[in-house]
C-alpha positions in Angstrom: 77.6 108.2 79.9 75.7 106.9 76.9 76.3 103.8 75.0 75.4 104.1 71.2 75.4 101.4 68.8 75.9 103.0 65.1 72.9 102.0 63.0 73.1 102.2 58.5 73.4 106.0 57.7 74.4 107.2 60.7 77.6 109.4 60.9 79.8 111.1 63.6 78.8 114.0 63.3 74.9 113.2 63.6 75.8 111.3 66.8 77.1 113.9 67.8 74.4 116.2 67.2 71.5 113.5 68.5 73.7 114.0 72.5 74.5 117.8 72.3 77.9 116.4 72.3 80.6 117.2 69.2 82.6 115.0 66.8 85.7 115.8 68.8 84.4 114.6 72.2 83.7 111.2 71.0 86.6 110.7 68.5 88.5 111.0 71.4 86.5 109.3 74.1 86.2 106.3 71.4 90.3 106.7 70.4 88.9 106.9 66.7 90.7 107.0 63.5 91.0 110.6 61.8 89.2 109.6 59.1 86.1 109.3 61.7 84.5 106.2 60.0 82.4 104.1 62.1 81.4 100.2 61.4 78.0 99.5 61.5 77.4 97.6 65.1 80.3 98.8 66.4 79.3 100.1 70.1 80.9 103.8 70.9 80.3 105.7 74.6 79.1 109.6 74.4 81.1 111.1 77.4 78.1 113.0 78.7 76.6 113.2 82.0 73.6 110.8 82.4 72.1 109.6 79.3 69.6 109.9 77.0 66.3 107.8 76.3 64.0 108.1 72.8 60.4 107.2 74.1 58.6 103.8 71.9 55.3 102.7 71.7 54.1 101.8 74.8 56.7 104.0 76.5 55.2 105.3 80.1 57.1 107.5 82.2 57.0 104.6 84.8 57.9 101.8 82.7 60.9 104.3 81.6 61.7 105.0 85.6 61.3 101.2 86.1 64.3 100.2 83.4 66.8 103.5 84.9 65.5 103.2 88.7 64.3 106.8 89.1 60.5 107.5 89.8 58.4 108.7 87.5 57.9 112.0 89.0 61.4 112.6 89.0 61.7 111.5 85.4 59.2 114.3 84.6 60.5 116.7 87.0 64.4 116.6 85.3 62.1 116.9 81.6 60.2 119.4 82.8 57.1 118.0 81.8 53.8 116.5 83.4 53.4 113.1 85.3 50.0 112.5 84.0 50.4 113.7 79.9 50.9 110.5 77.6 54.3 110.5 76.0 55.0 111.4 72.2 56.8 108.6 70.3 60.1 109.6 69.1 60.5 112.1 72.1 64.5 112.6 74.0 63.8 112.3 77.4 67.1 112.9 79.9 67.7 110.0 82.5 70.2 111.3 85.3 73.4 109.5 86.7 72.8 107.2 89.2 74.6 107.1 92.5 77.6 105.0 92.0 78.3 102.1 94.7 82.4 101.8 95.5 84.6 99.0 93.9 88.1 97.7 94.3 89.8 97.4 90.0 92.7 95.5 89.8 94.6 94.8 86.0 98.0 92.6 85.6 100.8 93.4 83.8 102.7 90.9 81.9 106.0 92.5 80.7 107.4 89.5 80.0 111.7 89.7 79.1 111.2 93.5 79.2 108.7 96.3 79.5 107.8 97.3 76.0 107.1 101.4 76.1 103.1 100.5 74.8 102.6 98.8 78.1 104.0 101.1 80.3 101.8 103.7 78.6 98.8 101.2 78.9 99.6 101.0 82.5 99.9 104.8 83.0 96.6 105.1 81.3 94.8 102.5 83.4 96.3 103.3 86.9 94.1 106.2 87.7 90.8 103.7 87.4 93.0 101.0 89.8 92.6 99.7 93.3 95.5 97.2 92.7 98.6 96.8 89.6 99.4 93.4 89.5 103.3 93.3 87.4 102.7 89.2 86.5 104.5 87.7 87.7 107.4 86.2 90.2 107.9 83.0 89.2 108.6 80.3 92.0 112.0 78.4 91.4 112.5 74.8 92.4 115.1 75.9 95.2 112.2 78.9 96.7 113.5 81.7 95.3 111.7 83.9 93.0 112.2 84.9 89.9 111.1 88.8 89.2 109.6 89.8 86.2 111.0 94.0 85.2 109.2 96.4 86.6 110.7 99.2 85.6 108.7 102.4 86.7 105.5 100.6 88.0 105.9 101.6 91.6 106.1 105.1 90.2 103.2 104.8 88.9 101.8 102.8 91.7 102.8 105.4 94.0 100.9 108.5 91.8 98.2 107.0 91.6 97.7 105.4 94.9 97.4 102.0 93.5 98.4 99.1 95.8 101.4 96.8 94.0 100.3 93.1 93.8 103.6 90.7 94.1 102.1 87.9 92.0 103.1 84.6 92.6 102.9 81.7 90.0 104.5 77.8 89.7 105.1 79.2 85.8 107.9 77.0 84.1 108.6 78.2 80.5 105.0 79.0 79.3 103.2 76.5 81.3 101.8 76.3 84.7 103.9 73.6 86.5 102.1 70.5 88.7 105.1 69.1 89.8 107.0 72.8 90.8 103.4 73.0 92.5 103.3 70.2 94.6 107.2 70.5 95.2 106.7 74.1 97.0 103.9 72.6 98.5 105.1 69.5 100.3 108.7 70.3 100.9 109.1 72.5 103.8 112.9 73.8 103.6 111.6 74.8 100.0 108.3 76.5 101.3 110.0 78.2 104.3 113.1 80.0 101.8 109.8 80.8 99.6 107.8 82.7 102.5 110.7 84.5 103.3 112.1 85.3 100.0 108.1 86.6 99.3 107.8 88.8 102.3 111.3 90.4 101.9 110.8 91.0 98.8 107.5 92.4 99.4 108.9 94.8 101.8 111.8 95.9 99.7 109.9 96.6 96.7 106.8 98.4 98.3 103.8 95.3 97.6 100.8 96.1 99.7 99.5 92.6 98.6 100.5 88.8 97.7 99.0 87.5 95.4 99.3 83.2 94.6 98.2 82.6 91.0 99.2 78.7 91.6 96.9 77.0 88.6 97.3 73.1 87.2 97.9 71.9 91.0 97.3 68.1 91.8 93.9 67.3 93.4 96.0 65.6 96.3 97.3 68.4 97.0 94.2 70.4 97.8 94.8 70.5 101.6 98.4 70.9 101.4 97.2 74.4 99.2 95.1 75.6 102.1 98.0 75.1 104.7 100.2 76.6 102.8 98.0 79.7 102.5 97.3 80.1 105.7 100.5 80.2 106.5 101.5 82.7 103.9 98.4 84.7 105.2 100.4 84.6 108.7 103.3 85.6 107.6 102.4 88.6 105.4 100.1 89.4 108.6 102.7 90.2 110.5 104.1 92.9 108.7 100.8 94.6 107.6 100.2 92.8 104.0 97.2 91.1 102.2 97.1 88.0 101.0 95.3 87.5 98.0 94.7 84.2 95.4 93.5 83.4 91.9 90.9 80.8 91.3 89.9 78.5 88.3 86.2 79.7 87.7 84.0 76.4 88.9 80.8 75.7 89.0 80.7 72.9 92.2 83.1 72.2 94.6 84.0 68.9 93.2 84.4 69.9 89.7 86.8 67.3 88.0 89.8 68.5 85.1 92.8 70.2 85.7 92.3 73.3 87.0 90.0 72.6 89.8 89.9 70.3 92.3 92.9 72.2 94.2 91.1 75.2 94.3 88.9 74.9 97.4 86.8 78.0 97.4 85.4 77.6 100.9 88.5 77.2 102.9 90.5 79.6 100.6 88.0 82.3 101.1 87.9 82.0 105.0 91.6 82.2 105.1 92.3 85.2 101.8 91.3 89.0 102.3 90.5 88.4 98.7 89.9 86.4 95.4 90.3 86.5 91.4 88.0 84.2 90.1 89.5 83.4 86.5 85.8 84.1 84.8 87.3 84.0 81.4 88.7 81.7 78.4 85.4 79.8 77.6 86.7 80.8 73.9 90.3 80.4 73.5 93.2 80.1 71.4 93.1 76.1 71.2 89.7 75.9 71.0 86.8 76.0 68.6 85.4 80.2 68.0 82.7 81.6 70.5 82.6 84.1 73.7 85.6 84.4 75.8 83.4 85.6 78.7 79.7 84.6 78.3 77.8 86.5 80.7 75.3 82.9 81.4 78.3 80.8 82.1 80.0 84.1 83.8 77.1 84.5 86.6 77.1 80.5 87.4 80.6 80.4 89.0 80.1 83.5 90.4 76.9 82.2 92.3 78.6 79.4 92.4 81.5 81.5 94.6 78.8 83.3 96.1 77.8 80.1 98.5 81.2 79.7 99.6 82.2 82.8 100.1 81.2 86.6 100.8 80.4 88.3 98.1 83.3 91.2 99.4 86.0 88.7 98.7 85.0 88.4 95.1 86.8 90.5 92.0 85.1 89.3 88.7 88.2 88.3 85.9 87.9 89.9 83.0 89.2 90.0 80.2 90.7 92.7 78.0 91.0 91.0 74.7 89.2 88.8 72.0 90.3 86.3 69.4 90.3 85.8 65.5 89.2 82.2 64.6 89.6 80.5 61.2 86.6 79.2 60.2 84.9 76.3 60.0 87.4 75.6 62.6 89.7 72.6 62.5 91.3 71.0 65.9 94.5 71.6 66.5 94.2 75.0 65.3 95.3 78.2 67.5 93.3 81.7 67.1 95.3 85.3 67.3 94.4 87.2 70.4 93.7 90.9 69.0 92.2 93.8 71.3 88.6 95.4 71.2 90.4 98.1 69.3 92.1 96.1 66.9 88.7 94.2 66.6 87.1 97.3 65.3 89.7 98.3 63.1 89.6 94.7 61.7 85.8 95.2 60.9 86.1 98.5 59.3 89.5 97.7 57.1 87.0 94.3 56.0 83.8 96.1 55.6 81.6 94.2 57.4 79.1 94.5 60.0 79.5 93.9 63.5 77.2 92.1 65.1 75.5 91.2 69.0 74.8 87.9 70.7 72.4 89.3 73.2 72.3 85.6 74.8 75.6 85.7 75.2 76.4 89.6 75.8 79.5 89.6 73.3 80.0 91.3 70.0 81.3 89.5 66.6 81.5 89.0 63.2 82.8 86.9 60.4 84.9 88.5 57.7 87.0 86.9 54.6 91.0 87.5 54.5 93.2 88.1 51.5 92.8 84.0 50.8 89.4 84.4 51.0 89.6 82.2 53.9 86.4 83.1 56.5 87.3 83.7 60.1 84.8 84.5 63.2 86.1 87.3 66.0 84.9 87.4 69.1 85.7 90.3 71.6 84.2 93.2 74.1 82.9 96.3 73.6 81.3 98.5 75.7 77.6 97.0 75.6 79.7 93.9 77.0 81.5 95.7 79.7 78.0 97.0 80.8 76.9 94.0 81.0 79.5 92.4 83.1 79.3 95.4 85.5 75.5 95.5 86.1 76.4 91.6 87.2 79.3 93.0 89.6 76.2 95.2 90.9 73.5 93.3 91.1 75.7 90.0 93.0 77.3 93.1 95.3 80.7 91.6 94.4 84.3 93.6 95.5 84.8 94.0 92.1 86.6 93.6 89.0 90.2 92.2 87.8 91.5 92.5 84.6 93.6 90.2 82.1 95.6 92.1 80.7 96.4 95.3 80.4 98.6 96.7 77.0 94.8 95.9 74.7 93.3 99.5 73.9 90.0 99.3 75.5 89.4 102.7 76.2 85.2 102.4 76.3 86.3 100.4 79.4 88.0 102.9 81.7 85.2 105.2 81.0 82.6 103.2 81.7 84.1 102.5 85.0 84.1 105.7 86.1 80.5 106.2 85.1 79.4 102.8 87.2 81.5 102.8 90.0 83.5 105.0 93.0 86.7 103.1 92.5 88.4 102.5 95.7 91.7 103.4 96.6 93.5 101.4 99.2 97.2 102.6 98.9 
């Protein structure tokens, strides 16, 4: 699989031509528009085996080797040329597929009143490329019931595709995360003890291989009272052969202050979890001022962070699936529009206007003026982005990758999963 980033001049069709590929295999690969225009910047994946490398000045065959990890005499074995000749600027050289190390995906679902027919097709799409589905979510009520969101045929789905179903668990009231329904299930046991049970039966009648607690917004004081409670949950779901999973706020130190953290003890949730999804996104977001939902600097901290409390098999990297469209210069109290990598591009190319990198950052962009000629910045991923996050999932050894959410085109995505990884099926 190749990553190509379209440069001024360049067409499909010469793209096409430069990877003995053809126009068809990467329209389709890429999901693009009949018309076939491209935006300049704009970052499409060849669907070839391997990839391909143009040799520049200085270019050895073992500084080449070095940068894909193959030697240099296999380099010029699979080119069928010599070791010891210098290298012609300009020249294609073929770089084979690396062996691909096994990873657990998981992606939620958020239906919300109903399952629109987009989602279910986004789901269908995704499943094959899934360890885990996560429908989001069964909200807790005050008296420990839950309250199911529709599921319509994802256990189907599931099921074909030999995904595990995640029953997700959140203190959600309306559209907020709820402290007090938090510390409520928390503290009161008659509440907590209808809760387990209501969880595990429902687990078993509906076919979830995992539980999963997305509890967010919970008071520090009641950091300990989390842990018990999980352990306890882990017991439970033990006992009739189900994993317990949990969602964490992305922190840098254990003593992190705000309102998202201090509950979330990674140490002691780790020991007691078979897994975690650290939340490593919404740096940009909707309420805030424009930049990178996912910086990969700020990305790898908490995850080293994580990586001292916890082994690095317990750890699926969030992730997410969409980007936002700022006005600019931006003014607070101001929300952005969420818009998908797809509708990113297609923004770019209905504007006309470039789309830039933040190599720093490892997130594409670009500014572009509406009908008002207000300006506005967009943020999002593409598949130089993706890459980037993945090499990070390789080089930290980490379980894997969860994504929020799915129903954003993102096709570059799947792909490129399937060209990184050997994705593990646990169903």
């Amino acid at each position: 699989m190749q990553i190509h980033v379209v440069q001024q001049g360049q067409t499909l069709s010469g793209i096409a031509q430069a990877y003995d590929s053809s126009v068809e295999a990467i329209a389709r690969a890429n999901e693009l528009p009949e018309s076939g225009r491209l935006v300049i910047g704009q970052a499409l994946v060849i669907p070839i085996r391997g990839s391909y490398y143009w040799v520049r000045q200085g270019d050895t065959l073992y500084t080449i080797g070095r940068r894909f990890g193959i030697s240099a005499a296999e380099l010029a074995r699979v080119n069928q040329i010599s070791q010891f000749r210098p290298l012609q600027v300009g020249m294609r050289l073929y770089i084979p597929p690396r062996p691909r190390p096994a990873a657990d995906f998981n992606a939620y679902a958020e239906p919300r009143r109903t399952v629109p027919p987009a989602l279910e097709a986004d789901v269908r799409r995704a499943s094959p490329h899934l360890t885990y589905l996560a429908p989001f979510s069964f909200r807790i009520r005050r008296d420990g019931t839950l309250s199911p969101p529709p599921l319509n045929d994802f256990a189907e789905i599931a099921q074909a595709n030999r995904n595990v179903l995640m029953l997700v668990v959140t203190n959600l009231e309306g559209e907020r995360f709820s402290s007090e329904l938090g510390s409520l299930v928390l503290n009161d046991m008659t509440v907590q003890n209808r809760l387990l049970d209501n969880i595990i039966s429902t687990s078993q009648r509906l076919g979830f291989g995992d539980i999963h607690f997305d509890m967010e917004a919970l008071p520090a004081t009641d950091r300990d009272a989390y842990v018990r409670f999980l352990r306890r949950a882990r017991q439970r779901a033990s006992e009739v052969g189900k994993m317990v999973s949990a969602a964490l706020a992305p922190k840098t130190r254990a003593d992190q202050p705000g309102l998202w953290y201090p509950a979330h003890d990674y140490r002691a949730i780790g020991e007691i979890v078979d897994f975690v999804v650290i939340m490593t996104y919404e740096w940009g977001y909707s309420g805030g001022p424009p930049m990178p939902v996912s910086p990969i600097g700020p990305v790898r901290r908490v995850l080293q962070y994580a990586l001292t409390e916890m082994p690095a098999n317990k750890i699926l990297m969030g992730q997410n699936l969409y980007g936002y469209d700022w006005r600019v210069p931006y003014r607070p109290g101001t929300t952005a529009r969420s818009l998908s990598p797809q509708a990113a591009v297609a923004l770019a190319l209905e504007r006309n206007v470039n789309i830039q990198y933040d190599y720093r950052a490892q997130a594409p962009f670009f500014e572009y003026s509406d009908d008002e000629q207000n300006r506005h910045r967009v943020w999002f991923e593409d598949a130089r982005s993706i890459q980037a996050k993945f090499n990070l999932v390789k080089e930290l050894g980490l379980r894997g990758v969860s994504y929020w959410k799915l129903g954003l085109p993102f096709p570059q995505n799947w792909l490129l999963i399937e060209d990184n990884f050997r994705v593990r099926k646990r169903a």
